[in-house]
C-alpha positions as CSV (number, residue, x, y, z in Angstrom):
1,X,-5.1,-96.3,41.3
2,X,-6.0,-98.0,44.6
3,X,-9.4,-97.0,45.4
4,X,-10.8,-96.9,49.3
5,X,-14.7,-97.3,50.0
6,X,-15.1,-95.0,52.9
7,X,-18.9,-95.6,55.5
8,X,-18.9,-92.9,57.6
9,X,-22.4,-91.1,58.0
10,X,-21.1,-87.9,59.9
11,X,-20.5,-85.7,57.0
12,X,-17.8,-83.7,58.8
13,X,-15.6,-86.7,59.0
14,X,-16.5,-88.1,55.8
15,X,-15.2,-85.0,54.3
16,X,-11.9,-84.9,56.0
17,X,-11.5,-88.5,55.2
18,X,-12.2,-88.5,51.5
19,X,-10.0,-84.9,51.4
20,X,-7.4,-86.8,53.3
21,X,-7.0,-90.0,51.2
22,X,-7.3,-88.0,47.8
23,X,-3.8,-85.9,48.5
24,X,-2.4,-88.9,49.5
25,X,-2.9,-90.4,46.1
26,X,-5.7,-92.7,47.1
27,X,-9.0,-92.9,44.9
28,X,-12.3,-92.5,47.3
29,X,-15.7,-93.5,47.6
30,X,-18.0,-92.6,50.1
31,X,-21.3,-94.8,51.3
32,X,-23.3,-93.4,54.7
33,X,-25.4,-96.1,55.1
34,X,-25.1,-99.8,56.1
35,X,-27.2,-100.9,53.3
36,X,-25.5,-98.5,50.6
37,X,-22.2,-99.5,51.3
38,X,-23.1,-103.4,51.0
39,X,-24.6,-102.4,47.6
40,X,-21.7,-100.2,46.4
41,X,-19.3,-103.5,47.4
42,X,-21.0,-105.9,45.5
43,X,-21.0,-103.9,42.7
44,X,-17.6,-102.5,42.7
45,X,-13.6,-103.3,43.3
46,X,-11.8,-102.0,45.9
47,X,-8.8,-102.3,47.4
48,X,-9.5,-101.4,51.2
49,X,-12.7,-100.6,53.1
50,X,-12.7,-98.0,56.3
51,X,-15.9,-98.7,58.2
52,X,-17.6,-96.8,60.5
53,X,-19.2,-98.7,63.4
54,X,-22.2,-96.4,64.4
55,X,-24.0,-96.1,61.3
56,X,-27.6,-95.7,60.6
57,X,-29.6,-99.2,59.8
58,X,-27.2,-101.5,59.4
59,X,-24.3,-101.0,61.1
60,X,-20.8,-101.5,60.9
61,X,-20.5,-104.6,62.6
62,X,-23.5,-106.5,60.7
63,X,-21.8,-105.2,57.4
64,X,-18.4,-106.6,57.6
65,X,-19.9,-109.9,58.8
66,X,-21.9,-110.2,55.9
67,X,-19.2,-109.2,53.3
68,X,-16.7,-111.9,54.8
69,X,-20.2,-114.6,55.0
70,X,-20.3,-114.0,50.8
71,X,-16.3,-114.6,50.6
72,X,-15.5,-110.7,50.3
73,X,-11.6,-110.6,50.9
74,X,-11.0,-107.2,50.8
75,X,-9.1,-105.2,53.7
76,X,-11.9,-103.9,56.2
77,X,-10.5,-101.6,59.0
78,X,-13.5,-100.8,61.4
79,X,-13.5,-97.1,62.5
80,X,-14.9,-97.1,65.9
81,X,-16.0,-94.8,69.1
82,X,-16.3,-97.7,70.9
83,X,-12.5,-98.3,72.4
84,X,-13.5,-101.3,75.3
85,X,-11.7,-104.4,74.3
86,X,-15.0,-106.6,73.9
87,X,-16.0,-104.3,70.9
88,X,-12.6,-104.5,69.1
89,X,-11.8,-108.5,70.0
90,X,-15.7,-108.7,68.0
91,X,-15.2,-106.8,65.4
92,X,-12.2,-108.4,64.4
93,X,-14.1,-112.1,65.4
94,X,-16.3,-110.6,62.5
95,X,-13.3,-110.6,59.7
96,X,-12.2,-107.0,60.1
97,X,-8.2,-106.6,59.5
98,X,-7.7,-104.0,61.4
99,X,-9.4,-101.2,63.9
100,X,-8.7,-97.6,64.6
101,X,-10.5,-96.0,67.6
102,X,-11.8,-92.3,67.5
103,X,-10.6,-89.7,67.6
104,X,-7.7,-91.0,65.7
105,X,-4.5,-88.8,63.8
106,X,-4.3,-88.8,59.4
107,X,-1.2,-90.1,60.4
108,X,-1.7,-93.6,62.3
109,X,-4.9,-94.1,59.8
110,X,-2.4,-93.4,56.6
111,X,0.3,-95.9,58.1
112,X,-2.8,-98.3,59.3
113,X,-4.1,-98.2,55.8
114,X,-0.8,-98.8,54.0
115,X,-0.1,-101.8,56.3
116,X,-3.4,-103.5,54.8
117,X,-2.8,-102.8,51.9
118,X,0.4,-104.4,51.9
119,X,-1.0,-107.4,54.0
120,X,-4.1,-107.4,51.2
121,X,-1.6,-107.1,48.3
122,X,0.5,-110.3,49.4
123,X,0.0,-113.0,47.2
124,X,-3.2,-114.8,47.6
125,X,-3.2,-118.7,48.7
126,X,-5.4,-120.9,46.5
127,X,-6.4,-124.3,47.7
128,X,-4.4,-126.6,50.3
129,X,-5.1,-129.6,50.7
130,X,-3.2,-131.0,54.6
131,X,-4.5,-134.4,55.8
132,X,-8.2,-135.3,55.2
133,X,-8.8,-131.5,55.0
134,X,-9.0,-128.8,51.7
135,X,-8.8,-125.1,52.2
136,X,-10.4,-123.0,49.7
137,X,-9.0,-119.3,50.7
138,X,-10.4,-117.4,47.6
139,X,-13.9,-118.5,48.9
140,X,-12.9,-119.0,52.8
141,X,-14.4,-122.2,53.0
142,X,-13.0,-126.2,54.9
143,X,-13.7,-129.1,54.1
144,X,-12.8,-132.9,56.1
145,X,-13.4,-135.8,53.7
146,X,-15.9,-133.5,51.9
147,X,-17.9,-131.9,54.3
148,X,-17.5,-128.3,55.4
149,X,-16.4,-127.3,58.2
150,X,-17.0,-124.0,59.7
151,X,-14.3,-121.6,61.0
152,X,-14.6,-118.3,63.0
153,X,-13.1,-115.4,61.0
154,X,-10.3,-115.7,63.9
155,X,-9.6,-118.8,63.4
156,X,-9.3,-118.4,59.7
157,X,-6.5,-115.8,60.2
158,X,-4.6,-118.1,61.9
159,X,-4.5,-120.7,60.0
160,X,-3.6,-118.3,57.1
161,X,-0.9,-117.0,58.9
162,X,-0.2,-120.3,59.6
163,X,0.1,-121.7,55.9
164,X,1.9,-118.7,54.6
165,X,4.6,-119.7,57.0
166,X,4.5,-123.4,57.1
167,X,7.5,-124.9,58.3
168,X,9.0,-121.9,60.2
169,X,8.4,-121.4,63.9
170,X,5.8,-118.6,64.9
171,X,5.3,-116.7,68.5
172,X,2.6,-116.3,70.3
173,X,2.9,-112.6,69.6
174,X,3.2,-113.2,66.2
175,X,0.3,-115.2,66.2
176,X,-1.4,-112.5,67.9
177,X,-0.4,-109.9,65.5
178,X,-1.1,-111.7,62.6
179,X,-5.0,-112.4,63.7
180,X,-5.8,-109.8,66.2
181,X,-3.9,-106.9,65.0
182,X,-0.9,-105.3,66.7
183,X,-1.4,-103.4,70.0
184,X,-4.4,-106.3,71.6
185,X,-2.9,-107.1,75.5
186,X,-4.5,-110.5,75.2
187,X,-3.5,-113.2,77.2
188,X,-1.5,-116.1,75.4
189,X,-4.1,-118.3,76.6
190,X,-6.4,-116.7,73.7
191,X,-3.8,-118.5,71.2
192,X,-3.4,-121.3,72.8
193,X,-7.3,-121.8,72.9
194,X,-7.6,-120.9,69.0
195,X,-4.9,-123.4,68.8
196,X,-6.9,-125.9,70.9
197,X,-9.7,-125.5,68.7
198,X,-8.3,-125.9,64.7
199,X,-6.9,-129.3,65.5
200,X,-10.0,-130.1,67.2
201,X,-11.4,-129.5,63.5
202,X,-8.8,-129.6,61.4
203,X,-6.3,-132.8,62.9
204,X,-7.3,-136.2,62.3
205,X,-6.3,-136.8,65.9
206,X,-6.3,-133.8,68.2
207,X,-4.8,-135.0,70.9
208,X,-1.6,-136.0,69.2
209,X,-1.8,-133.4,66.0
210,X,0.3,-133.7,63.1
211,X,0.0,-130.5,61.4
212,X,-0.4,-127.8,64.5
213,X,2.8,-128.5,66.6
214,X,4.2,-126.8,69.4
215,X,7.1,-126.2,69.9
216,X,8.5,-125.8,73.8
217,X,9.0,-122.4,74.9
218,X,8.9,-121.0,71.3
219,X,5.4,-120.8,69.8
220,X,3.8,-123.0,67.1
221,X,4.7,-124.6,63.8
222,X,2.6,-125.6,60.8
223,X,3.6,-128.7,59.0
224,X,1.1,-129.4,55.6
């Protein structure tokens, strides 16, 4: 049975949510602190995490970047009150997969949910080795002739995206979707830049990369 780890200290919501889930088939936990939930994670498998932002102690934000800093791979969707763009575009800088902004419908969050799932139930990428550089994605760590070199959680998204369609042509948007989630109006600048900043890391010469290419007009291509 898939089980979901739900943070949410308003008990009203919590409720609803683990109600919710359970008649759709799904088995629930729920933590209402920071601090419980890291506990409860490290402790036990799941296959998806809804996380409430405003939490008591610890809060949402500060727990999903330390599940992704100890190489936690599983589905986070950040439930937040907060719907500026800064707070989402963090939150998903952070490691989160996905966000859904309160008050939200059972319906969006059921089809949100399923769509992580089936993103976290794809089959998981090993080690690649491109160049001078190794990618370890169990443990979400790089490496350049043995030393390691550190990725944001966005740029680690894209280059996953990236290698689990290496060779083909990708969009902007898609690029977008695949790191940012569907439904960000960012500029595709905010690619580009991303872009900019794995070869500067990841190429053995930037400014005439190998393994990043773009490709006029279209989007981007990753060549291992």
């Amino acid at each position: 049975m898939t089980r979901i780890l739900v943070v949410e200290d308003e008990a009203g919501i919590a409720f609803a949510l683990e109600v919710d889930l359970q008649t759709e088939g799904y088995e629930v936990k729920v933590a209402t602190t920071g601090d419980e939930a890291l506990q409860i994670a490290r402790t036990e498998r799941f296959h998806l995490i809804l996380l409430d932002v405003m939490l008591p102690g610890k809060d949402g934000f500060e727990v999903c970047r330390e599940l992704r800093r100890s190489g936690f791979q599983t589905p986070i969707i950040l439930l937040t009150a907060k719907a500026q763009e800064p707070e989402k575009v963090m939150g998903l800088e952070l490691g989160a997969d996905d966000y859904i902004t309160k008050p939200f419908s059972p319906r969006e969050l059921r089809a949100r949910i399923k769509a992580a799932l089936r993103r976290g139930g794809e089959a998981e990428l090993e080690i690649l080795r491109f160049g001078d550089a190794e990618v370890d994605f169990a443990r979400c760590e790089v490496r350049r002739g043995g030393s390691a070199v550190e990725l944001s959680a966005l740029e680690f998204k894209l280059l996953t995206a990236f290698v689990r369609s290496r060779g083909r042509v990708l969009t902007r948007d898609q690029l977008l979707d695949a790191a940012w989630g569907r439904g960000m109006a960012l500029n595709d600048r905010v690619v580009d830049n991303h872009i900019v900043s794995l070869r500067r890391k990841l190429e053995p010469d930037p400014a005439h990369p190998r393994h990043f290419l773009n490709i006029r007009g279209i989007g981007y291509r990753f060549d291992a």
